[in-house]
C-alpha positions as CSV (number, residue, x, y, z in Angstrom):
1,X,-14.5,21.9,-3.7
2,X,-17.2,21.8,-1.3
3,X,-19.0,25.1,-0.5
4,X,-17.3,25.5,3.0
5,X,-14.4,25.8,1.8
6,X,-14.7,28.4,-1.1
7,X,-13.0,31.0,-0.1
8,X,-14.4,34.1,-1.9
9,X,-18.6,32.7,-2.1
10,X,-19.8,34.6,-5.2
11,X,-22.9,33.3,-4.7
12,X,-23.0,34.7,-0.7
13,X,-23.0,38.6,-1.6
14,X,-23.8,40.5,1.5
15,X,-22.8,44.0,-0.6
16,X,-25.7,46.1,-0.9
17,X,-27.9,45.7,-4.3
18,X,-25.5,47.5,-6.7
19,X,-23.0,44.4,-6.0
20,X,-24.1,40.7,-6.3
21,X,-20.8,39.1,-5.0
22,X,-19.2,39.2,-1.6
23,X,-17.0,37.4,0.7
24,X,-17.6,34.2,1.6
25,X,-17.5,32.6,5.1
26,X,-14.2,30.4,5.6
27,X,-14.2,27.9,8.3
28,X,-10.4,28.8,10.2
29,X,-10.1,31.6,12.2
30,X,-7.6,33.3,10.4
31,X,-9.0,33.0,7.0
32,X,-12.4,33.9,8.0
33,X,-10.9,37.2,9.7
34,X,-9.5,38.0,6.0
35,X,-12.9,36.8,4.4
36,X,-14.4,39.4,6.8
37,X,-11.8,42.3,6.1
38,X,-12.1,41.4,2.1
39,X,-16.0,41.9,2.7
40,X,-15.6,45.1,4.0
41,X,-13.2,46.9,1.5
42,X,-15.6,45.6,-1.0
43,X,-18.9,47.6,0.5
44,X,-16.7,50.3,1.1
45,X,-15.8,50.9,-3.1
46,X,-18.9,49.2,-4.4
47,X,-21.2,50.3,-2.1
48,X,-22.1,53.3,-3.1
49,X,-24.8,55.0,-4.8
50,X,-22.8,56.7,-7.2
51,X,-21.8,53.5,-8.7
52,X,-25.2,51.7,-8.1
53,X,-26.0,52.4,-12.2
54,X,-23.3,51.3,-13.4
55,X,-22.5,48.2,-11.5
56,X,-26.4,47.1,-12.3
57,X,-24.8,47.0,-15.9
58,X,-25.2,43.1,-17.0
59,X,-21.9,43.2,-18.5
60,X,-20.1,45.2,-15.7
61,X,-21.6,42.6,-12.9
62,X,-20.4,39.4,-14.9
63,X,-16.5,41.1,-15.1
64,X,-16.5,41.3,-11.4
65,X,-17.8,38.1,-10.7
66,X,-15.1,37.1,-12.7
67,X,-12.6,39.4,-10.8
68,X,-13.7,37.8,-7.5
69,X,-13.6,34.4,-8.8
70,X,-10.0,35.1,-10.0
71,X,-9.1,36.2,-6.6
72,X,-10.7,33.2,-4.4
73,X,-8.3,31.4,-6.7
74,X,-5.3,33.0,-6.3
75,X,-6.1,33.4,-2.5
76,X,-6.7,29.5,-2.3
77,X,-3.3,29.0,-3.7
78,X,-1.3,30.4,-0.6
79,X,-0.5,28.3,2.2
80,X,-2.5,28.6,4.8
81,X,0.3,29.5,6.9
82,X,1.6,32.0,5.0
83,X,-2.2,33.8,5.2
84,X,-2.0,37.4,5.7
85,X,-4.6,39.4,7.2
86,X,-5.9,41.7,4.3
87,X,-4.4,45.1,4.4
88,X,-7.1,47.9,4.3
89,X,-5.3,50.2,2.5
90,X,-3.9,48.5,0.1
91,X,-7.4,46.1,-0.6
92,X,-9.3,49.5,-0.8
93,X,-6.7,51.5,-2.8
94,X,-6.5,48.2,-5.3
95,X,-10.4,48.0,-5.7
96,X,-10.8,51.8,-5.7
97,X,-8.5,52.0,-8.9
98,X,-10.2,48.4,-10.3
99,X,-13.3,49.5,-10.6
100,X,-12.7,51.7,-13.3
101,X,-10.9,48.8,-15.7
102,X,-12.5,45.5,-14.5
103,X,-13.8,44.5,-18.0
104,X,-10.5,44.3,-18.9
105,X,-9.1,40.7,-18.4
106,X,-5.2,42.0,-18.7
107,X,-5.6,44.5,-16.0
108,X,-8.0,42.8,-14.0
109,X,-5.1,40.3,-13.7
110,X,-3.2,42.2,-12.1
111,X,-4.8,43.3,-9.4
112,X,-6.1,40.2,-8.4
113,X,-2.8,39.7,-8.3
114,X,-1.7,42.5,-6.4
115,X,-4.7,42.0,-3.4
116,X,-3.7,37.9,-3.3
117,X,0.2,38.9,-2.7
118,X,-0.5,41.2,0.0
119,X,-2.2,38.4,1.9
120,X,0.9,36.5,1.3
121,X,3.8,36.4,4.1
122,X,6.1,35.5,1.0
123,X,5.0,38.6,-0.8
124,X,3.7,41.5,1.3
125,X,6.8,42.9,1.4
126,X,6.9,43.8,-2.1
127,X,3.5,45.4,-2.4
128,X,2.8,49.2,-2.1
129,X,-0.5,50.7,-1.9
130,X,0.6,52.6,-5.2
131,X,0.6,49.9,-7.3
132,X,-3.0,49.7,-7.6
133,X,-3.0,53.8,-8.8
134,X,-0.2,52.3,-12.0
135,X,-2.2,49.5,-12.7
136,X,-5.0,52.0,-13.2
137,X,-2.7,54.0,-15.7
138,X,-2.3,51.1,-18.2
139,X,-3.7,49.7,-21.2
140,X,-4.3,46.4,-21.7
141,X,-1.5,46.6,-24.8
142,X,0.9,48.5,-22.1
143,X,0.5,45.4,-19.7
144,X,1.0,42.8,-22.6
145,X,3.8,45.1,-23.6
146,X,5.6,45.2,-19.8
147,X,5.2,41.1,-19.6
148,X,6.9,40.4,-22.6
149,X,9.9,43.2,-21.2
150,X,9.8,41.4,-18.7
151,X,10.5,37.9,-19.9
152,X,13.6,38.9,-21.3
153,X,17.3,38.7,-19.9
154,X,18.5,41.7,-22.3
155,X,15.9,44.2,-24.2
156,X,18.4,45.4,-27.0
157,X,16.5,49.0,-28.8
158,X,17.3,51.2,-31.6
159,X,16.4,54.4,-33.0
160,X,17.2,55.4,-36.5
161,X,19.8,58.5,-36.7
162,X,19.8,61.0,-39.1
163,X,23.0,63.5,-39.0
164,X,22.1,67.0,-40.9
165,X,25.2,68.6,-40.9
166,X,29.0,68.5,-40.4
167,X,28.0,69.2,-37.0
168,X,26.7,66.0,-36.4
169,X,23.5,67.3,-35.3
170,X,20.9,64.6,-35.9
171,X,17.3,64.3,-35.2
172,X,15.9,60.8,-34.1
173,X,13.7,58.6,-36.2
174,X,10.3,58.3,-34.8
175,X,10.2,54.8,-33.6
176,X,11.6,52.5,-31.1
177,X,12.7,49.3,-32.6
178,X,12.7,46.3,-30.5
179,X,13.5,42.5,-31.6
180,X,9.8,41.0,-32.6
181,X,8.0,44.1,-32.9
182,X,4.7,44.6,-32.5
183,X,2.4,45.0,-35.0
184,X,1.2,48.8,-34.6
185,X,4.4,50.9,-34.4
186,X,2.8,53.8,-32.9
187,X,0.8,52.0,-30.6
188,X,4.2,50.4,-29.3
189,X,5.8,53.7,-29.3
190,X,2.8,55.1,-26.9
191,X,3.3,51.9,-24.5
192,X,7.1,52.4,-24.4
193,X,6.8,55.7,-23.2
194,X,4.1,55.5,-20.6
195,X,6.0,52.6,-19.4
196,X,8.8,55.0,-19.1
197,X,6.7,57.7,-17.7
198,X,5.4,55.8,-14.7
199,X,9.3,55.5,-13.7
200,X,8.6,50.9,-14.8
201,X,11.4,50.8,-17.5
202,X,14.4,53.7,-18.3
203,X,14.3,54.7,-21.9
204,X,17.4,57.7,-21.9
205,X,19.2,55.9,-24.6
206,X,22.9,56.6,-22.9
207,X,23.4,52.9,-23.0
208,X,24.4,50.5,-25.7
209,X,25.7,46.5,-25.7
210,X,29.0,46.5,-26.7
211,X,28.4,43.4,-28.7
212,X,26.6,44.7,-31.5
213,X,25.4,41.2,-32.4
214,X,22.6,41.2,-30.3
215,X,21.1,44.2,-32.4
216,X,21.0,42.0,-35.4
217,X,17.7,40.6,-35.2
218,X,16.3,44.4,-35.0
219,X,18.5,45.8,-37.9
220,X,17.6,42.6,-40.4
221,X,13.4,43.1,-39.3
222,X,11.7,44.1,-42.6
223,X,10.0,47.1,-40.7
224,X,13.9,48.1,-39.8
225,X,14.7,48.2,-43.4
226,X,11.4,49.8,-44.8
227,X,11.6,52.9,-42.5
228,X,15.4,53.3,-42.9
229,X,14.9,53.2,-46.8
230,X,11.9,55.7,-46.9
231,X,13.8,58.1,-44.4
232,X,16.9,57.7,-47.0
233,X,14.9,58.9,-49.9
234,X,13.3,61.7,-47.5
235,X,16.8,62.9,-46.3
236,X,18.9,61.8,-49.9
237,X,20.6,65.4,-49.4
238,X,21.7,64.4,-46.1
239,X,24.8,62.4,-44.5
240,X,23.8,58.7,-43.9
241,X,21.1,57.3,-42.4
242,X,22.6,55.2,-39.5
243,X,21.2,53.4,-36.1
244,X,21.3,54.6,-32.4
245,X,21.6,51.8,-30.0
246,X,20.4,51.2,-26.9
247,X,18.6,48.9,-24.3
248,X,15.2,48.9,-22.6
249,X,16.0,48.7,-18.9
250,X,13.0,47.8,-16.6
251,X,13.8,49.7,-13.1
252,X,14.2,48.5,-9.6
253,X,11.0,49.7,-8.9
254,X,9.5,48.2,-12.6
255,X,10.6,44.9,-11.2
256,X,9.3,44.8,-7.5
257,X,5.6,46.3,-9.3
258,X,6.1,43.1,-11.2
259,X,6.5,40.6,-9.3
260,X,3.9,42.2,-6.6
261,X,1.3,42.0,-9.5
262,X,2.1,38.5,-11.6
């Protein structure tokens, strides 16, 4: 692609010397006006001498070339027709938030993402200046974790049950069981719930399938089966060990931060 036609010129970096990238010059009217605004929300979070140490980083600079590069390509891929003129707060809030988790590709992702759909016609809509604040609020593992929620049509969960007394009072096991389960339990466990505390999936557990079928692949998993037998032999005294089921739901708003940030 020839040089006048990049549309974020890493090599062009008009940012003052704590950045080495800017916003390259674009040869239409209308994207050069959101070259111009893209430059600006860039001095404005990178250029300031707070962050002039850390951004001299080797490391730190080569992640947000990368993040810039990511974005001219994303950009690129929008009709130019459909080219929004950048907006402000939500660039600034984005970067603001990015800064702090740009050497970290899974992340990083995303808001790329999330500043290239708000220049889109077919996508503004669904972006919020918030979104960049969530995205800041994640682990990578929480963002693998929410894309593979979100590439399924049903999210079938259980926890394991333990009933103490005729009273059916029970306490809950200490994991959340989904079909192909991660490999760290409690690392899984820690997602789930941030994921539910940042209002992206509903974990209440009031809901169940009525066709119990799709809970097989949980309840056969050898993880299933070890926990259930070591929390037999913990509560042998006890009634049986049995299942709660439910579903991970993703939210209304869980789905529109998706698709505003993939």
């Amino acid at each position: 692609m020839a040089d006048n036609n990049v549309l974020i010129n890493i090599e062009n970096i008009k940012i003052p010397d704590s950045v080495d990238t800017v916003i390259g010059n674009l040869t239409d009217k209308t994207s050069a006006t959101i070259g111009q605004v893209l430059s600006d929300c860039f001095y404005l979070v990178f250029g300031g001498i707070s962050q002039k140490a850390a951004l001299k980083r080797e490391k730190y600079n080569h992640e947000l070339k990368r993040f810039v590069k990511e974005l001219e390509e994303k950009i690129e891929q929008i009709p130019d027709d459909k080219r929004l003129e950048p907006n402000v707060h939500v660039v600034c809030t984005a970067l603001e938030n990015m800064k702090f988790c740009v050497e970290e590709p899974e992340l990083r992702q995303l808001f790329s993402s999330l500043i290239a759909n708000s220049l889109n016609e077919d996508k503004a809509s669904e972006v919020h200046p918030s979104f960049g604040e969530i995205i800041k609020q994640l682990t990578p593992f929480d963002a693998i974790v929410f894309d593979w929620l979100n590439q399924r049509k049903i999210i079938p969960a259980l926890r394991i049950k333990i009933d103490l007394n005729e009273k059916r009072e029970f306490v809950m096991g200490r994991y959340i069981y989904l079909e192909n389960m991660f490999e760290n339990k409690d690392k899984l466990k820690i997602a789930l719930e941030n994921l539910s505390r940042l209002k992206l999936i509903d974990l209440d557990f009031e809901k169940q399938f009525a066709n119990k079928k799709v809970y097989d692949g949980i309840i056969n998993s050898d993880d299933l089966k070890s926990d259930k037998k070591e929390l037999e032999t913990q509560f042998k005294d006890k009634q049986e060990v049995s299942y709660l089921y439910d579903f991970v739901e993703i939210t209304s708003f869980g789905r529109h931060f998706y698709s505003a940030c993939t």
